[in-house]
C-alpha positions as CSV (number, residue, x, y, z in Angstrom):
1,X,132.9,71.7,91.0
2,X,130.2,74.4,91.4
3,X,129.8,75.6,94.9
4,X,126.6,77.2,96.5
5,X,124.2,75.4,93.9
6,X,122.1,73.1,93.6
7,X,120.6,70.2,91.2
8,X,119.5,71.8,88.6
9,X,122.3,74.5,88.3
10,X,119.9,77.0,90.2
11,X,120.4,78.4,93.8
12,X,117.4,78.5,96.1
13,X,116.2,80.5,98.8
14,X,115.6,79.5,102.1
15,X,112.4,76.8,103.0
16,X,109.7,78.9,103.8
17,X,107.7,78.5,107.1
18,X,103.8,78.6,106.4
19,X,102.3,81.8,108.4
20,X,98.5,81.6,108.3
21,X,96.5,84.7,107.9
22,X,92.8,85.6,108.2
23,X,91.6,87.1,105.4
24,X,92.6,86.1,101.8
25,X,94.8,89.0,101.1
26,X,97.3,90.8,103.5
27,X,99.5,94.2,103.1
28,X,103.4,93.1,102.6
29,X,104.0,95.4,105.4
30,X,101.9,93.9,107.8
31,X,102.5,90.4,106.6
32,X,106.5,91.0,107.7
33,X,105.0,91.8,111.4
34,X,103.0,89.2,111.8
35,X,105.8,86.6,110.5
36,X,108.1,88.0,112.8
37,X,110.2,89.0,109.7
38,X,110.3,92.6,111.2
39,X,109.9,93.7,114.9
40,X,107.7,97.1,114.4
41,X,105.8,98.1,111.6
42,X,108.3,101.2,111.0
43,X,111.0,98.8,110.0
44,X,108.6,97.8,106.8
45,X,109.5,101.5,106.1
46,X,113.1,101.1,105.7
47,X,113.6,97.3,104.5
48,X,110.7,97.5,101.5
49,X,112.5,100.8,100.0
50,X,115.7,99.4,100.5
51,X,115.2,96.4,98.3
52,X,115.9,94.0,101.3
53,X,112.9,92.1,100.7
54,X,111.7,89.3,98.2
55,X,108.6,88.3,97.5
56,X,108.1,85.4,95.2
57,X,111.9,85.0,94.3
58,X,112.2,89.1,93.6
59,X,113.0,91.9,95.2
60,X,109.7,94.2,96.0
61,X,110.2,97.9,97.4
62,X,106.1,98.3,98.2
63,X,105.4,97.3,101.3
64,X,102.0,98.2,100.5
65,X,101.6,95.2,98.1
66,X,98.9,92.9,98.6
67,X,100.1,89.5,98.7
68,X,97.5,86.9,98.3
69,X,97.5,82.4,99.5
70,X,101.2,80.9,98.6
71,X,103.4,84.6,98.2
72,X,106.6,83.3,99.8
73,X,108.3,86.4,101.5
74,X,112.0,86.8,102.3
75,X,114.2,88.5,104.4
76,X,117.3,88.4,106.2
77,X,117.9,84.3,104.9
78,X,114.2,84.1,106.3
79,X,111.0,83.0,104.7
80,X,107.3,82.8,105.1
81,X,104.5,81.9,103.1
82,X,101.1,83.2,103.3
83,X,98.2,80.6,104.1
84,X,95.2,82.7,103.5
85,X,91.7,82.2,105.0
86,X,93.1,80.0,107.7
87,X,91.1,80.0,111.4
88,X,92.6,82.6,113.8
89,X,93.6,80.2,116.6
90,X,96.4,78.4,115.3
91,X,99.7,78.3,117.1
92,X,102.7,80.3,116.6
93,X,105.1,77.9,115.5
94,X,107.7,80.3,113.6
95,X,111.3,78.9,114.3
96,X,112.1,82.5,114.9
């Protein structure tokens, strides 16, 4: 019996929440703020170089990447996909 796997013989990361964004592409920096994946902007500064964050399934140190519609970002058993070009007054609905 295999534990911590799942059909298919591969482990998954968490479901992503959808986290809408204005314009099509968004810093991986900022992108961790405005998912609430990060409280302040100087924690992108230490959890990028770390290697505590994935993006797309693998770990990504530049928090200066430009993620673009459908990245999936995680962190901490947390993750967010960006929905680019989406109107500004949607609601927050992060479980977070």
């Amino acid at each position: 019996m295999r534990l911590g796997l799942r059909r298919g013989g591969a482990s998954r990361g968490p479901e992503p929440v959808d986290v809408a964004v204005r314009e099509d592409v968004i810093r991986l920096g900022q992108f961790l703020k405005l998912a609430n994946l990060i409280d302040t902007g100087a924690e992108a500064k230490e959890v990028c170089p770390a290697g505590l964050v994935k993006v797309n399934g693998e770990v990504d140190t530049r928090r200066g990447r430009q993620l673009v519609d459908g990245d999936v970002v995680e962190l901490r058993g947390q993750a967010a996909r960006v929905v680019a070009g989406v109107a500004e007054d949607l609601p927050d609905d992060l479980p977070w």
